[in-house]
C-alpha positions as CSV (number, residue, x, y, z in Angstrom):
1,X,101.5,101.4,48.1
2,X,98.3,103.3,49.6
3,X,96.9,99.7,49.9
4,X,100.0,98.9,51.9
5,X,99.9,102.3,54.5
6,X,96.0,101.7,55.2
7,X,96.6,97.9,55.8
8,X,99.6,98.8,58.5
9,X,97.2,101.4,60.0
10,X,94.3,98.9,60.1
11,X,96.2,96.7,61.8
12,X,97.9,99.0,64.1
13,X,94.5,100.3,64.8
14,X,93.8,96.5,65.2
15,X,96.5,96.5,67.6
16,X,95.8,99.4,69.8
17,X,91.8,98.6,70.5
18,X,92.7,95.1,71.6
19,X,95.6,96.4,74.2
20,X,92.7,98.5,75.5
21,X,90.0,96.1,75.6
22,X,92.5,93.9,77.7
23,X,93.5,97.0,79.9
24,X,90.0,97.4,80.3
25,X,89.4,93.9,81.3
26,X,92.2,93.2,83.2
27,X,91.2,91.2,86.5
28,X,94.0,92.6,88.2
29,X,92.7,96.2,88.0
30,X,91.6,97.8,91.2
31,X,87.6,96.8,92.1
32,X,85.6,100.1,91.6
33,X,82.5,98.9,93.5
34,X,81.4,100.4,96.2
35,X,81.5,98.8,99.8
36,X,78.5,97.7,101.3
37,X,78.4,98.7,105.0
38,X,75.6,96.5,106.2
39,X,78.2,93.6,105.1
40,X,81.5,95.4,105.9
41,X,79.3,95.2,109.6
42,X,78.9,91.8,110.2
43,X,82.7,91.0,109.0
44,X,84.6,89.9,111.8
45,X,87.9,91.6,113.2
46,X,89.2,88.5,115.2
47,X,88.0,84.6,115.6
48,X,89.9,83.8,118.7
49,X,89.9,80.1,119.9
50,X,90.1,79.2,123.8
51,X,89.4,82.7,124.5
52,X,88.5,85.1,127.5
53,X,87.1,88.3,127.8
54,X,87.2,90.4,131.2
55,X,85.1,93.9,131.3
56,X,86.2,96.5,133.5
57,X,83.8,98.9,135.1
58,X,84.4,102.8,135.6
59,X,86.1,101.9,138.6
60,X,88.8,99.5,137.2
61,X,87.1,96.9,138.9
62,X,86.1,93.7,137.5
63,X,82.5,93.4,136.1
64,X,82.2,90.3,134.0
65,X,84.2,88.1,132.0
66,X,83.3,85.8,129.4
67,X,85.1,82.3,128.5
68,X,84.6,80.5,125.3
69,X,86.5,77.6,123.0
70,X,85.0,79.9,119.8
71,X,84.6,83.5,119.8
72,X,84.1,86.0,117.0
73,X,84.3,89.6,117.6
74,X,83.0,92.0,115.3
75,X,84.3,95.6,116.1
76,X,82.3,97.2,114.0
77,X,78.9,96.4,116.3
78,X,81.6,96.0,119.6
79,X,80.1,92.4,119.8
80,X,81.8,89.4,120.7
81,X,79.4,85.9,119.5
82,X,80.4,82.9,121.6
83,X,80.2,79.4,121.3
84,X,79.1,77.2,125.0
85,X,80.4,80.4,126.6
86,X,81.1,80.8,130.4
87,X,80.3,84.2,132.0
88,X,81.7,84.9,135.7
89,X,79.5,88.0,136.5
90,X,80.4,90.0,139.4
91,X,77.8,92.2,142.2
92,X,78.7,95.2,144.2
93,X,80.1,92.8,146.8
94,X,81.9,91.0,144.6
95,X,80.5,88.0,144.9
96,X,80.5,85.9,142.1
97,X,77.4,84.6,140.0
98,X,77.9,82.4,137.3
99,X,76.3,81.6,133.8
100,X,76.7,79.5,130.9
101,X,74.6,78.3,127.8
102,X,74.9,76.8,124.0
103,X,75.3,80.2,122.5
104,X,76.2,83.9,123.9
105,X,76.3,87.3,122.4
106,X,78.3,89.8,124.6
107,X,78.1,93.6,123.4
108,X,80.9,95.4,125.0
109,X,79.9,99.0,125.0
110,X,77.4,98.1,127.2
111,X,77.8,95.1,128.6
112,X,74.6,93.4,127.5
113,X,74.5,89.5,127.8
114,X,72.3,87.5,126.1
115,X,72.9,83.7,126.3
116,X,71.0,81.1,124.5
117,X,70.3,77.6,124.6
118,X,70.3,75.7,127.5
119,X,70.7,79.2,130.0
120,X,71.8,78.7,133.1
121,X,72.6,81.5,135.9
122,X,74.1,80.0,139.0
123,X,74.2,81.4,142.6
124,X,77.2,79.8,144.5
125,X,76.8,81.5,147.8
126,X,73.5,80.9,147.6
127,X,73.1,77.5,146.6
128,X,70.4,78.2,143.7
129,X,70.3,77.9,140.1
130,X,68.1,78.9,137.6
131,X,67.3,77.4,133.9
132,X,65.7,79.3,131.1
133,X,65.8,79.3,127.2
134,X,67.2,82.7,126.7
135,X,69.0,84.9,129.4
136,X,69.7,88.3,129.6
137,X,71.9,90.4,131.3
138,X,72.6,94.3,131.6
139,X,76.0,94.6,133.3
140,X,75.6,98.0,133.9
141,X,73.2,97.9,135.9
142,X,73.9,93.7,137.5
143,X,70.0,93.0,136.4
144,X,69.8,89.4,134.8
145,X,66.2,88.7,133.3
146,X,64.4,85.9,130.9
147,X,61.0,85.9,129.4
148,X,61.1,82.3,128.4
149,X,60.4,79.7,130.9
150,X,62.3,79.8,133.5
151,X,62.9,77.0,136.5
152,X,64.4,78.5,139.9
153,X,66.0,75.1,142.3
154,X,67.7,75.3,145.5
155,X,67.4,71.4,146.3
156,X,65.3,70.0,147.4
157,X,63.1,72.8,146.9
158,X,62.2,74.0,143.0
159,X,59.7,76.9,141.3
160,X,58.7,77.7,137.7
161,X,57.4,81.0,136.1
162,X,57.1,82.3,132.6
163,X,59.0,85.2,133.5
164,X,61.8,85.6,135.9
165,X,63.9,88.6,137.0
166,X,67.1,88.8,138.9
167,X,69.3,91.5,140.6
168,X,72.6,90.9,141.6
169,X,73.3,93.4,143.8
170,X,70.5,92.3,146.4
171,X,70.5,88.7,145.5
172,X,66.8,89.2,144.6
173,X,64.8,86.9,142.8
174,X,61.1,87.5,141.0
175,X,59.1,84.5,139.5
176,X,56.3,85.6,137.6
177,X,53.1,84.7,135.6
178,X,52.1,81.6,136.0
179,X,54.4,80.8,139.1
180,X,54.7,76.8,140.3
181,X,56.4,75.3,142.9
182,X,57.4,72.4,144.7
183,X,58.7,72.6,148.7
184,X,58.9,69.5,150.6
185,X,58.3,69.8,154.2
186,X,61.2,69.9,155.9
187,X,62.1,66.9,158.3
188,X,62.7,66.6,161.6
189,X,65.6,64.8,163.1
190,X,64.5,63.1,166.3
């Protein structure tokens, strides 16, 4: 009979330490790891397809706005990463300057720009364009730049520079280091 009581208690002892082992290895218990910020940053809030973005300035007028068929913003950085974006940037005239490239990273705090790829920055009312590797732009303050190679046309007329700097606001152009150009003499009609 004592053979028979410690055989039921080895097995119910049996018994209990295998319910815990599976409560303690139950995949459905919560995760107890901590988070890791650095990648809880980079997680995107929304992937938004055919997408536009319009910034506002202080005023409630329109500063820039961004169009793109792919764009991923992540809220914890307030950046928005586009794919063969389309900016429409706007001067204190409001005239309108426009930009485009392969890649584009728009930070919406403070409206920094940074487009990659194949840059372009157009002038419209002006009749000028400008090509460059990398573009950036501080919408704060309307101030475009690149420190990549950079080629400024208004046809038939075209210059090149290592580094080029543009402000909006004056319609102000700077070519410089290593500054080329080409400027046809201009024809006379007779």
């Amino acid at each position: 009979m004592f053979k028979q009581i410690r055989k039921r208690v080895w097995l119910a002892g049996l018994i209990i330490t295998l319910g815990a082992l599976l409560v303690w290895l139950d995949p459905r218990s919560p995760n107890e790891r901590p988070i890791d910020p650095a990648a809880q940053a980079e997680e995107p809030g929304h992937v938004l397809e055919n997408a536009k973005i319009t910034l506002f300035g202080e005023s409630g007028r329109v500063e820039q706005s961004l169009a793109s068929p792919l764009l991923i913003y992540i809220p914890q950085r307030a950046v928005a990463e586009a794919t063969q974006p389309e900016a429409t940037l706007y001067d204190n005239e409001n005239r309108e300057w426009l930009a485009n490239a392969n890649q584009g990273t728009l930070n919406t705090d403070t409206q920094a720009l940074t487009l990659s790829g194949e840059a372009r920055l157009l002038a419209p009312a002006e009749g000028w364009q400008l090509d460059t590797e990398e573009l950036h732009y501080d919408g704060l303050t309307r101030h475009a730049w690149s420190e990549a190679p950079a080629l400024l046309q208004q046809p038939p007329q075209q210059m090149s520079a290592t580094r080029m700097d543009v402000w909006l606001d004056d319609s102000q152009v700077r070519l410089t280091d290593n500054v080329r150009g080409h400027h046809p003499p201009a024809t006379q009609i007779p």
